[in-house]
N, C-alpha and C positions, 0 to 999 in steps of 0.2 A: 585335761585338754586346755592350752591357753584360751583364754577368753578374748577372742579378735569382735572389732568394729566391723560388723558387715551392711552396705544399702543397697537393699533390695529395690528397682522401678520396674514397677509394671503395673496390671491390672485388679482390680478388686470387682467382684461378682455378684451379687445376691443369685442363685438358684432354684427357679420355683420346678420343682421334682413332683408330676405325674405320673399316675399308674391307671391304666386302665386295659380292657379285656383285647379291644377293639378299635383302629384309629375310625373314628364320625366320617361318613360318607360327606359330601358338598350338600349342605345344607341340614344335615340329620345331627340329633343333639347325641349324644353319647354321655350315661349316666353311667358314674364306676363309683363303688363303694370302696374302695384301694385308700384314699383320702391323698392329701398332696403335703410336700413338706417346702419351708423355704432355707437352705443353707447356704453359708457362706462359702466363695471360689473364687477361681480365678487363677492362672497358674499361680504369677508372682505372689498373691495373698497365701495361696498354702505355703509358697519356700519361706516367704518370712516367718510363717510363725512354726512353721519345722525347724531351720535355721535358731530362733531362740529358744527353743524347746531343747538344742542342744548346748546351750547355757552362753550363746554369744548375744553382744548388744546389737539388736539389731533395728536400723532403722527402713522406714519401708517409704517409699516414694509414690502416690500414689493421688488418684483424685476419687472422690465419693460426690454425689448428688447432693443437695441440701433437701434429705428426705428422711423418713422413719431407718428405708432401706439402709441407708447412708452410715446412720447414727448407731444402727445393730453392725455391723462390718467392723464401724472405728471402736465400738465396745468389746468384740470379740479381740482385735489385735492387742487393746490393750489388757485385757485380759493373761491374754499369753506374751506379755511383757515385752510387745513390740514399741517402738518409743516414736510416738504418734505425731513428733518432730514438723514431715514434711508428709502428712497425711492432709490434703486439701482438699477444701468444701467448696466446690461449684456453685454458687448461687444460681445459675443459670441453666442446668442441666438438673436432668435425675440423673442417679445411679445405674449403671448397665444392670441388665436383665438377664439370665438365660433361660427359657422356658424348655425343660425336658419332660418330656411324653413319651412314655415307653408303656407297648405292650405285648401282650400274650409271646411276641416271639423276640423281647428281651432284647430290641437294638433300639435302642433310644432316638429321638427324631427332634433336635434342635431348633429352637428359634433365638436369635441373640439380636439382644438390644443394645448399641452404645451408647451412652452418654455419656456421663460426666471425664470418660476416660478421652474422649476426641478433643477434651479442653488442654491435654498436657502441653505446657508449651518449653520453649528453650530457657527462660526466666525460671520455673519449675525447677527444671536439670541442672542448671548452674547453681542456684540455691541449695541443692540438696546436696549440691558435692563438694559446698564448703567445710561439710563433715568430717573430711579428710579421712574416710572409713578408709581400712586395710583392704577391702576388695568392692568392687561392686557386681552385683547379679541380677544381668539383664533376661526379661523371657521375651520370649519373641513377639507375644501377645500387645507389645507396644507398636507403633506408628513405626513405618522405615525409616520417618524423617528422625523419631525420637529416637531412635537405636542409633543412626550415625551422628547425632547431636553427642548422645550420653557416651560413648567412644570417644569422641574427641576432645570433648571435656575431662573425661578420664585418663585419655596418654598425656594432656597439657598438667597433670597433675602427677603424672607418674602412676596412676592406682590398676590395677590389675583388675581387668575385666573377664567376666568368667559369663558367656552368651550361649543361653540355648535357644538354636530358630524356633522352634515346637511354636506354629503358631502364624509365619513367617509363609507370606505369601509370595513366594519363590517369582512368580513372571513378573512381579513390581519392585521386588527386588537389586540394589545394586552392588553387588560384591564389592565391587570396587571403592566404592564411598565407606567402606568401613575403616576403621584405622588399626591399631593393633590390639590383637584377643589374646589374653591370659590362656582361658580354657576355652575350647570350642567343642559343646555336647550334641552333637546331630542325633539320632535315630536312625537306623538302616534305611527309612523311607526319604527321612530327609540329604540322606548321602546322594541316594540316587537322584534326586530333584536338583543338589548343584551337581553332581559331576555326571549323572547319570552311570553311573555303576555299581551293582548291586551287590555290596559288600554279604557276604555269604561264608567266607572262610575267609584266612587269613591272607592268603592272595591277593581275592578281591579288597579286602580291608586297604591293604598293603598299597597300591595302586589307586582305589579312593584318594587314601589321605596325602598320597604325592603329588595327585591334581587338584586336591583341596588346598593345599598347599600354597598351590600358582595362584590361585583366586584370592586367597582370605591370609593374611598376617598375623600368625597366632603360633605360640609359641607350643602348646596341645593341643590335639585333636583326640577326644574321647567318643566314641559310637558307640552307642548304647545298642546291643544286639538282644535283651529279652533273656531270656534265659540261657543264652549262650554266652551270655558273660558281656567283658567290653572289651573294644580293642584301643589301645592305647597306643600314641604315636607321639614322637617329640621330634620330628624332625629326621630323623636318624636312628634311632630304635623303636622299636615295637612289642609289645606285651599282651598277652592275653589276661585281664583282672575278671576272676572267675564270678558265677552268679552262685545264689542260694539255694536249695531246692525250697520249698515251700505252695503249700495250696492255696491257688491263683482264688479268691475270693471276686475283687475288683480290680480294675486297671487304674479306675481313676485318681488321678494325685501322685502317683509313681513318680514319673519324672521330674517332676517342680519336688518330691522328698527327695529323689534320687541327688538332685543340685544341690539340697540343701546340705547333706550328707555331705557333698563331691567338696562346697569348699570352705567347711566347717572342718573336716579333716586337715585338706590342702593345705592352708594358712596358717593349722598348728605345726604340721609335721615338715612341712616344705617339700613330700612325698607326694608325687603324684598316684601313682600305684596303688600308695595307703589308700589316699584320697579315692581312688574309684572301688577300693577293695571295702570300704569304709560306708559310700554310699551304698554298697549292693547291698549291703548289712539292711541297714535306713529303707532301701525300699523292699524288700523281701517281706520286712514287716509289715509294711504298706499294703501291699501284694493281698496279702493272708486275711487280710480286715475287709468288712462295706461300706465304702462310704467313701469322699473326699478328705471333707475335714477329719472326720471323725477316724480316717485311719492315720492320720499322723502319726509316729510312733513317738511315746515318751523316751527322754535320756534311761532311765530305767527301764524298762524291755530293751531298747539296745544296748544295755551292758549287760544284761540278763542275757540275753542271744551270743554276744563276744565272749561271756564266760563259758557256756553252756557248747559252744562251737569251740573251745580255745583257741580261740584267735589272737594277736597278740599286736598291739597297736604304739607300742611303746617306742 
C-alpha cells in the first residue's frame, strides 16, 4: 500500500472507566471492588493512531491540557508513530475528561469534561494544514465553527476532506456553511438526523443520499449500516460494500477504525469501493476485541484476515 500524508483534527480523551454493582443513590457512597482504569480516546485520537498503524504518516491536530493527563495521550501517540507536529499544549486548560460508570446492566452512564479541546482555534487549523497532507480527517467530535474553518482551509488548498458527523450536534448545525467533502461517512442515525429518512434498504439509502446531496457538497456519500454492510453513493451510482461476519465483543472505536481503514485504502487505490470494502475488514477486527484503544487492529491481523478471507486488494 502507498504510503500517503494523512491530518487527522480532532479530539484527544483521557478515560477514567468504572465498574461497579450498583449506580449510589443521592447521597449514598457506593463501594465496588471492580477497580477503575484510565485509557486513552477520543474519536479522532484512535483514527490517527489506526491510521499509522496502517503504515501511513500521520500527523494529528489536536490540543492536550498542560497536565500528567496531557503528557500520557502525547506519549501514547508517539509511541504509535503519530508525528506529534501540531499536537498543542494548553497552558490554560486541563485535558478533556470522560468519566464512564457502568453497571450490573452493562449501559454505561457518561460524564464529559471539555477542556483543553474548546481552545482549538482557526491559527491551529491553518497552521496544520501547511502540511500539505494528501487528505485530511475530520470527526465530528470538533467545534461547528472548527469543522467549517478546516473545510475551507482544505478546498483553498485543494486537499480532500474525508468528514464523519459522529459527534455533531445536528440542531446547531449549519449544512450550508460546509464547503466541499471528499467522503461523507454518516451512520444510519445520523442519515436520519439530516434528511430524516431511515435508510433501511437500499431504497431508502437511495433517497437519503439524493437529499443529502441538496444539502452537503461532497463528491461520497458512504452510510455506515452495521452489519449490513455500507451503502455507497457517488452521485449517480450506488453499491452495496458488504460487512464481515464476526463476534461483536465491543462497539467502541469502530467507526473512527472503520475511517481509518476508509482513507488509508482510498488514497492508495483511488477506489472508493476498495476503500469501504477495506475499512469493513479494519473494523470487524475492531468489532471482535474489548476495548477502544486496545482493539485497534495491527497491519498484521489485517493482512492475516485478507489472506485468510481471500480478499484481494490489488
Amino acid at each position: 500500500m502507498a504510503k500517503k500524508r494523512i491530518l487527522v483534527i480532532g479530539n484527544s480523551v483521557t478515560e477514567l472507566h468504572i465498574k461497579t454493582k450498583a449506580m449510589p443513590e443521592r447521597g449514598e457512597i457506593s463501594v465496588t471492588d471492580f477497580g477503575y482504569s484510565f485509557i486513552p480516546g477520543g474519536r479522532a485520537f484512535i483514527s490517527a493512531v489506526a491510521t499509522s498503524r496502517l503504515g501511513h504518516e500521520v500527523l494529528f491536530c489536536t490540543k492536550l491540557g498542560n497536565d500528567s493527563y496531557g503528557d500520557k495521550l502525547r506519549s501514547v501517540l508517539v509511541a504509535n508513530d503519530v508525528n506529534p507536529r501540531f499536537i498543542i499544549t494548553d497552558k490554560k486548560r486541563i485535558t478533556d475528561l470522560d468519566t464512564v460508570i457502568t453497571d450490573s446492566t452493562g449501559i454505561p452512564r457518561i460524564i464529559s469534561y471539555r477542556g483543553a479541546s474548546v481552545g482549538m482555534c482557526d491559527a491551529d487549523l491553518e497552521e496544520a494544514l501547511i502540511s500539505y497532507p494528501d487528505a485530511v480527517l475530520i470527526q465530528g467530535d470538533l467545534s461547528c465553527d472548527n469543522i467549517y474553518e478546516t473545510v475551507y482551509l482544505a478546498n483553498k488548498k485543494k486537499i480532500p476532506v474525508i468528514l464523519d458527523p459522529a459527534g455533531v450536534d445536528f440542531s446547531a448545525f449549519d449544512l450550508n456553511a460546509l464547503g466541499d467533502i471528499e467522503i461523507f461517512t454518516p451512520n444510519a442515525d445520523e442519515v436520519f438526523s439530516i434528511c430524516g429518512i431511515r435508510p433501511n434498504n437500499v431504497e431508502s439509502c437511495l433517497r437519503a443520499c439524493v437529499k443529502i446531496i441538496g444539502k452537503i457538497r461532497c463528491r461520497y456519500i458512504v452510510i455506515k449500516l452495521g452489519e449490513k454492510g455500507s451503502f455507497v453513493f457517488d452521485g449517480v451510482y450506488s453499491e452495496i460494500a458488504p460487512s464481515f461476519e464476526t463476534e461483536v465483543v465491543d462497539r467502541r472505536g469502530v467507526g473512527s477504525v472503520f475511517n481509518a481503514g476508509l482513507v488509508s485504502m482510498y488514497l492508495s487505490s483511488g477506489d472508493i469501493v476498495k476503500g469501504v470494502v477495506y475499512a469493513s475488514v479494519c473494523s470487524s477486527l475492531c468489532l471482535s476485541k474489548e476495548g477502544e484503544y486496545s482493539s485497534i487492529p495491527t497491519i498484521d491481523e489485517i493482512n492475516d484476515f485478507i489472506e485468510a478471507n481471500k480478499l484481494n486488494f490489488d
